[in-house]
N, CA, C and O of each residue as an XYZ file, in Angstrom:
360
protein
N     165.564    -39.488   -129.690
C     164.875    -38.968   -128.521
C     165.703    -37.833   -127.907
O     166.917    -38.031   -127.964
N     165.367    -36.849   -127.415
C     166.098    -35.483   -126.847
C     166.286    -35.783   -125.438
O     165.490    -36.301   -124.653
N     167.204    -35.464   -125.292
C     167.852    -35.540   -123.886
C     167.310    -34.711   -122.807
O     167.166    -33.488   -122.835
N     167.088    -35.345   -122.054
C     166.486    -34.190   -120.669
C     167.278    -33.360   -120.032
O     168.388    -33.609   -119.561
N     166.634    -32.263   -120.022
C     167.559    -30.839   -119.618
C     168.794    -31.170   -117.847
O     168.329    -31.392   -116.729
N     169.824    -31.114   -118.085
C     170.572    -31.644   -117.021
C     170.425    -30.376   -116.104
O     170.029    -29.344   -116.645
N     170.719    -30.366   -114.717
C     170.032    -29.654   -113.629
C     171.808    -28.591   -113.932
O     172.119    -27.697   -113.145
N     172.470    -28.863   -114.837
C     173.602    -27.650   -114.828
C     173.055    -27.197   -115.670
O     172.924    -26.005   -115.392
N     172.476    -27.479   -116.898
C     172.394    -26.207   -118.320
C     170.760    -26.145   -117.234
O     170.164    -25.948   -118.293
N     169.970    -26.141   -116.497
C     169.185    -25.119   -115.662
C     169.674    -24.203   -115.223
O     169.170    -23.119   -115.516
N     170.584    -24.227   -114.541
C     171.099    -23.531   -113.391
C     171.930    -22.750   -114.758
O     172.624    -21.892   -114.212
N     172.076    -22.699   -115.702
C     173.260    -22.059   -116.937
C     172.015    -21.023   -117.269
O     172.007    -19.848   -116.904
N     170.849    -21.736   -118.109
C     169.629    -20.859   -118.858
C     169.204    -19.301   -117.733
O     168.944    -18.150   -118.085
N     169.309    -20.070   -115.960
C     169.122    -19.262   -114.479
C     169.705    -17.972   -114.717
O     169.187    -16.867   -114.560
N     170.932    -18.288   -115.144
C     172.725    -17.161   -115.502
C     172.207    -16.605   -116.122
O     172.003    -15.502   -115.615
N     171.804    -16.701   -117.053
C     171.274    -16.006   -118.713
C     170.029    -15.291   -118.169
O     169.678    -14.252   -118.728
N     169.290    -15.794   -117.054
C     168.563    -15.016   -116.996
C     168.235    -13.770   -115.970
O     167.420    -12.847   -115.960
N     169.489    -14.309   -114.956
C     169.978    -13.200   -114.110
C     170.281    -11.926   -115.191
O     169.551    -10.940   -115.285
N     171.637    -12.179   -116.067
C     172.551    -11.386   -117.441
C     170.989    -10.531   -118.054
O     170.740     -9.327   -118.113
N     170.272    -11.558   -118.387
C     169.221    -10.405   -118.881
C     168.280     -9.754   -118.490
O     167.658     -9.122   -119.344
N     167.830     -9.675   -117.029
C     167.339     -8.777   -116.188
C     168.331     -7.899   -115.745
O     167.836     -6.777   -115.644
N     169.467     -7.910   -115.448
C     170.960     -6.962   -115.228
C     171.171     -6.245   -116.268
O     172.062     -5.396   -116.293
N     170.444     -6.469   -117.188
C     170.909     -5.366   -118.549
C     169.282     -4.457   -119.249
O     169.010     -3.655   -120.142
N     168.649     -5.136   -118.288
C     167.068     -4.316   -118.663
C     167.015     -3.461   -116.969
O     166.702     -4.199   -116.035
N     167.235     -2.370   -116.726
C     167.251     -2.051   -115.653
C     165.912     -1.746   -114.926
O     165.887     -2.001   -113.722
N     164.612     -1.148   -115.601
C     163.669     -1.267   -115.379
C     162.976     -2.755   -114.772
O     162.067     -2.826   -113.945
N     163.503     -3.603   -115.266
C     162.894     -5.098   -114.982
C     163.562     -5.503   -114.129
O     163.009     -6.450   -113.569
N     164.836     -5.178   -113.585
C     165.304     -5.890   -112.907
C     164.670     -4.911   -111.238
O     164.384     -5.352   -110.125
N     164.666     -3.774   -111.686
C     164.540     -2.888   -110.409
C     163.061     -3.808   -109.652
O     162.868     -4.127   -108.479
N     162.022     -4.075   -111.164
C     160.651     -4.942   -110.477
C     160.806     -6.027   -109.713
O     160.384     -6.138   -108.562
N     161.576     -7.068   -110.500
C     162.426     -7.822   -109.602
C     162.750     -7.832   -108.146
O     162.301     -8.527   -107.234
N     163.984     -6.521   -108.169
C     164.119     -6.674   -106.700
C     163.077     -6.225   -106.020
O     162.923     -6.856   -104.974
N     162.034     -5.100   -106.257
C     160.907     -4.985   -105.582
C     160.141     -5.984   -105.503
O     160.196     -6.353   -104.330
N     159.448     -6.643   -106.081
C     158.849     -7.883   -105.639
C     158.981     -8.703   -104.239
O     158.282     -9.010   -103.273
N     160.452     -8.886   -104.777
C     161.207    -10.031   -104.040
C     161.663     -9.792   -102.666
O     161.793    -10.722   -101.870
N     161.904     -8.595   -102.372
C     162.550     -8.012   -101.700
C     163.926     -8.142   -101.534
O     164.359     -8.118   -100.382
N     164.611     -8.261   -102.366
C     165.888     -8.799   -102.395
C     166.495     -7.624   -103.263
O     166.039     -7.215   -104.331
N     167.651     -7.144   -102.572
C     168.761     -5.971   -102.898
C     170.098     -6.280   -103.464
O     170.758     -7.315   -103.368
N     170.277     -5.516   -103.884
C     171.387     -5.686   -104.958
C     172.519     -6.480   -104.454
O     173.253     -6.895   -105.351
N     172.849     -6.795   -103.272
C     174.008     -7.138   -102.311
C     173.717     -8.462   -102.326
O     174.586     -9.233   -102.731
N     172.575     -8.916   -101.935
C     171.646     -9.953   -101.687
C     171.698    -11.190   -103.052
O     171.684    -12.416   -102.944
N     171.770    -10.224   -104.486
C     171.470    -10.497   -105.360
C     172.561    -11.102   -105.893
O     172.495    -11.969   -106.764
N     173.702    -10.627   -105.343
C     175.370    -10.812   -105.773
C     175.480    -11.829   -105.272
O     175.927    -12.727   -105.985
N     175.167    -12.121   -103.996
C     175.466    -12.876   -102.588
C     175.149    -14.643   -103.152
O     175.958    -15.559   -103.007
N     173.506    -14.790   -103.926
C     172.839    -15.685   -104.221
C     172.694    -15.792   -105.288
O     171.582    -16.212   -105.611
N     173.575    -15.522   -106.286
C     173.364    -15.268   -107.884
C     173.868    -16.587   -108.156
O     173.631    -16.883   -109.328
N     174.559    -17.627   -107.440
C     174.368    -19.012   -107.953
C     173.831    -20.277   -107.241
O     174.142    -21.457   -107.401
N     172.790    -19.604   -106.275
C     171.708    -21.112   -105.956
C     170.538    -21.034   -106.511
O     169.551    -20.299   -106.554
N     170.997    -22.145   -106.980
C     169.284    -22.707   -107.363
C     168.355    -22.229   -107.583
O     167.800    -22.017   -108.661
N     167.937    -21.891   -106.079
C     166.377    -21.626   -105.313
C     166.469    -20.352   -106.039
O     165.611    -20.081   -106.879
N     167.577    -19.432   -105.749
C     167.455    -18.061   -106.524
C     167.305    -17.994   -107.984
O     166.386    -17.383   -108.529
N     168.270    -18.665   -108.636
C     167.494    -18.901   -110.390
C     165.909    -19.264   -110.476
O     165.084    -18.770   -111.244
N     165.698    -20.308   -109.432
C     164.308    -20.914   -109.683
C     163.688    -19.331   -109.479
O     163.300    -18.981   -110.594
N     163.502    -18.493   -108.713
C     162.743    -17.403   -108.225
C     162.957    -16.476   -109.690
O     162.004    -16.166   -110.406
N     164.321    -16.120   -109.969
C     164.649    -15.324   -111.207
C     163.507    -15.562   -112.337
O     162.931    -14.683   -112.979
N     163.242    -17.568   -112.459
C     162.825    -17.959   -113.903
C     161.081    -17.554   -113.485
O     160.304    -16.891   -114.171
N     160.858    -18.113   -112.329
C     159.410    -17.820   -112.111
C     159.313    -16.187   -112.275
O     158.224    -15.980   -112.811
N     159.824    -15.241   -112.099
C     159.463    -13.931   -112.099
C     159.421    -13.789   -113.949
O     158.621    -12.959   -114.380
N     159.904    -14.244   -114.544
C     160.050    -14.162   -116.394
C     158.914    -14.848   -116.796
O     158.074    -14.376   -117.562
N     158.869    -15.972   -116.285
C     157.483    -17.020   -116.506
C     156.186    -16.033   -116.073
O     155.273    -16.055   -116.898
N     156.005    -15.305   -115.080
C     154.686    -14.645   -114.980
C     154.527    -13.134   -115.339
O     153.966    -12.271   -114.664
N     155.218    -12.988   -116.691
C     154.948    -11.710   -117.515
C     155.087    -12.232   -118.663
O     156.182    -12.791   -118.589
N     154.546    -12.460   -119.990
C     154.515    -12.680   -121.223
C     155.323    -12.005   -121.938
O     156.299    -12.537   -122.467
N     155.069    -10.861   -122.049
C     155.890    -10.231   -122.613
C     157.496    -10.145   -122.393
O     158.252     -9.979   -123.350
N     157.953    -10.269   -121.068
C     159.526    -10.534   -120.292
C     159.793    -11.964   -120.930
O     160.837    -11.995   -121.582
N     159.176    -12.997   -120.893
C     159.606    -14.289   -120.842
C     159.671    -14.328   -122.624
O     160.459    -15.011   -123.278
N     158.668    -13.445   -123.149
C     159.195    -13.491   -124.887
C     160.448    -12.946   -125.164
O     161.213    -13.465   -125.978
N     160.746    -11.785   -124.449
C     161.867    -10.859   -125.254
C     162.811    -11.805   -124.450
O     163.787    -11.884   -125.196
N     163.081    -12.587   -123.323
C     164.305    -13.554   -122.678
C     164.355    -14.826   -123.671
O     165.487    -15.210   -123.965
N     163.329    -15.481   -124.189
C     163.210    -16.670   -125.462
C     164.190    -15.617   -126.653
O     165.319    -15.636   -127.142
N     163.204    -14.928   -126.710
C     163.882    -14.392   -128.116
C     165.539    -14.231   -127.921
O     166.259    -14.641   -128.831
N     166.065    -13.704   -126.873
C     167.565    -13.106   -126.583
C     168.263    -14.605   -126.833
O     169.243    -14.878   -127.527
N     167.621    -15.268   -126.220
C     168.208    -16.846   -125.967
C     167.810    -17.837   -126.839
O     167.797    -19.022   -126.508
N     167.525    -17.487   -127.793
C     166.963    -18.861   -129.175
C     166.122    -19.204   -128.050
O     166.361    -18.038   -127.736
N     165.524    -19.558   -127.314
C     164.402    -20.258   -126.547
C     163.081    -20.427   -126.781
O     162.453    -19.444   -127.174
N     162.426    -21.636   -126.599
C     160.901    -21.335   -126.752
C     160.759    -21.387   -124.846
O     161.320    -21.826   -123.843
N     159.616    -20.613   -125.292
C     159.139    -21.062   -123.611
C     159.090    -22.403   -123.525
O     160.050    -22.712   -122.818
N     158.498    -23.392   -123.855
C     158.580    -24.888   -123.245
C     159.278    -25.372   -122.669
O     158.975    -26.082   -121.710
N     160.973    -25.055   -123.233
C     162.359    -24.949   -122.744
C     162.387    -23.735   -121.236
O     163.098    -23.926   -120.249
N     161.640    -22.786   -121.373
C     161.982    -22.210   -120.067
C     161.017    -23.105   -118.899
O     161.520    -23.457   -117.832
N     159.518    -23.428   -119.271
C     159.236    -24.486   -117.952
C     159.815    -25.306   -118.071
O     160.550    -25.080   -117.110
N     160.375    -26.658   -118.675
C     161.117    -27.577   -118.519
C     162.647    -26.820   -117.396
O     163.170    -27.402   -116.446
N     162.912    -25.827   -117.781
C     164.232    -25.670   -117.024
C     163.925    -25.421   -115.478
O     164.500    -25.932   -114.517
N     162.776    -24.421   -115.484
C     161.955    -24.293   -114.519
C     161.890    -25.289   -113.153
O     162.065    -25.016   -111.965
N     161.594    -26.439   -113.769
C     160.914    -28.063   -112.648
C     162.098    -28.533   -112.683
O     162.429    -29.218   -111.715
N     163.007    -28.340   -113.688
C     164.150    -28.880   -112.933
C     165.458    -28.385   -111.828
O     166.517    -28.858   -111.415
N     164.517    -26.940   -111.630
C     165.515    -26.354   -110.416
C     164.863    -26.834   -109.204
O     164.188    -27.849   -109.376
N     164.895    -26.362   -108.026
C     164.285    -26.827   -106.423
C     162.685    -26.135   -106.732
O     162.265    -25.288   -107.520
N     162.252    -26.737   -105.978
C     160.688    -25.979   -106.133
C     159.895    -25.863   -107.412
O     159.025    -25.007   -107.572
N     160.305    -26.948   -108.500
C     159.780    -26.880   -109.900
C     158.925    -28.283   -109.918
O     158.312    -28.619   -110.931
């Protein structure tokens, strides 16, 4: 039986997915527009939770973003909602 995703390798996959919006600069710029959240902001909260949870939901509602972040990361999406519900607000 597979082990259920522990709320640290969430908050780890979160990292990975901060790292790969920080290196697509176009996507990340959408990001902070969305969100309204600035680069300072971004530094400030780059390890709670609530902010990964927001990071993964912004990857989760573009197909194409959440493929090329699976692909970077061996990931299937299933693994990104599962990581998803197990941050705050999932």
């Amino acid at each position: 039986m597979k082990q259920p995703l522990s709320a640290t390798s969430a908050e780890t996959i979160g990292l990975q997915a901060v790292a790969f919006l920080a290196a697509r600069q176009d996507d990340l710029a959408r990001f902070l527009n969305l969100s309204g959240v600035d680069p300072g902001t971004l530094r400030e909260r780059v390890g709670e939770a609530e902010f990964l949870a927001a990071v993964l939901d912004f990857l989760l509602a573009d197909d194409a973003l959440l493929a090329a972040f699976c692909e970077a990361q061996s990931l299937d999406a299933r693994t990104l909602h599962v990581t998803r519900h197990r941050l705050p607000g999932g």
